[in-house]
KOLNU-426946 format. One record per residue (C-alpha): residue number from 1; residue in three letters; x, y, z. Coordinates in steps of 0.25 Angstrom, whole numbers. Example, Ala and Ser with C-alpha at 12.3 -4.5 7.8 and 13.67 -1.06 7.14 Angstrom:
KOLNU-426946
<1,"Ala",<49,-18,31>>
<2,"Ser",<55,-4,29>>
//
This chain:
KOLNU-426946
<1,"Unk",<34,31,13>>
<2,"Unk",<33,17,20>>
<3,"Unk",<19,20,20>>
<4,"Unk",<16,23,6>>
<5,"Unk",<21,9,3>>
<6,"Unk",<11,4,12>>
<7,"Unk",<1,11,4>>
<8,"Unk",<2,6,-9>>
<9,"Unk",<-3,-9,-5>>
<10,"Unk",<-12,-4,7>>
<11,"Unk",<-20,8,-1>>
<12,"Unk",<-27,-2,-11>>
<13,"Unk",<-27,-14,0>>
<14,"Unk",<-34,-7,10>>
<15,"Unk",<-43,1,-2>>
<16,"Unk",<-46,-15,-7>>
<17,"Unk",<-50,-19,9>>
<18,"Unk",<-61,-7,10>>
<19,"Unk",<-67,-10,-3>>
<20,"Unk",<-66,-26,0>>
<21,"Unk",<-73,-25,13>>
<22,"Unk",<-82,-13,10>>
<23,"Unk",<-84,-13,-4>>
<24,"Unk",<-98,-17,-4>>
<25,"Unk",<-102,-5,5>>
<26,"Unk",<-92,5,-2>>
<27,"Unk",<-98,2,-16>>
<28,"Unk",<-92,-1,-28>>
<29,"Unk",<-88,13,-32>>
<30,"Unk",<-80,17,-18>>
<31,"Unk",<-75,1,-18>>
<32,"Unk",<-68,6,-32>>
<33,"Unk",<-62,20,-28>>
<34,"Unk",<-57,13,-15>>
<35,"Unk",<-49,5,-22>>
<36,"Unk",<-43,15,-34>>
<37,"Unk",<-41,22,-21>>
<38,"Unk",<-32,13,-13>>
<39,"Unk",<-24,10,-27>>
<40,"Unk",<-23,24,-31>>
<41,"Unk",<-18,27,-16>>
<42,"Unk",<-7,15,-18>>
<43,"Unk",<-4,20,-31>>
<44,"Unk",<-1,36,-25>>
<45,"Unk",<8,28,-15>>
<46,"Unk",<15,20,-26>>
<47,"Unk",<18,33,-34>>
<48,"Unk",<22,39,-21>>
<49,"Unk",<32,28,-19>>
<50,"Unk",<37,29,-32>>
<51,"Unk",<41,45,-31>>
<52,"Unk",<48,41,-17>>
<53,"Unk",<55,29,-24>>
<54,"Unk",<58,38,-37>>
<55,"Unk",<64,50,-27>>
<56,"Unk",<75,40,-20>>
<57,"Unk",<66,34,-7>>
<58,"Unk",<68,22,-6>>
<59,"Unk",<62,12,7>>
<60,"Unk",<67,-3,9>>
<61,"Unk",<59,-8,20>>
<62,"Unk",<48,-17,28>>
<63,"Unk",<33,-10,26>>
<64,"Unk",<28,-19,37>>
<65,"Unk",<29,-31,43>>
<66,"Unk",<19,-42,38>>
<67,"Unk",<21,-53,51>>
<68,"Unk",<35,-55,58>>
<69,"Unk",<36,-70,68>>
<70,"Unk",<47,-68,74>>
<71,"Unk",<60,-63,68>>
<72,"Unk",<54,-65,52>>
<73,"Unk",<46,-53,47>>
<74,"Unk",<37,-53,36>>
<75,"Unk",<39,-39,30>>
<76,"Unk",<33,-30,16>>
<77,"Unk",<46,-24,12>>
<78,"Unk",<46,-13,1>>
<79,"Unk",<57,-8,-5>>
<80,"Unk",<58,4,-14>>
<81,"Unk",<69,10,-22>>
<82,"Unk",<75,16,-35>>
//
């Protein structure tokens, strides 16, 4: 499940790098199913999420950790429930 929420931000991200960095060499065309693909990938996720959420799951918790300096951490928190 943790996963999936890092999906939903990550899927059109990494879709928007490929095409940035490429896009000339990739044509127009596959630039623009490249990106309908990583939203369309976020969006499955999203709904997935949704159906877990709607079926009682719930997670309150860190994703990852952005920088931590000593004893302060700089976490992405996501927290879904009902």
């Amino acid at each position: 499940m943790k996963l999936l929420y890092l999906v939903v931000p990550f899927a059109p991200l990494a879709a928007a790098l490929v095409v940035g960095l490429f896009g000339r060499r990739l044509g127009r065309t596959l630039s623009h199913w490249l990106c309908i693909a990583g939203v369309a990938i976020a969006f499955a996720a999203s709904i997935a999420i949704a159906r877990e959420v709607a079926g009682g799951h719930t997670f309150n918790g860190d994703l990852y950790t952005w920088a931590q300096v000593g004893g302060v951490k700089s976490r992405s928190a996501s927290s879904s429930t009902r």
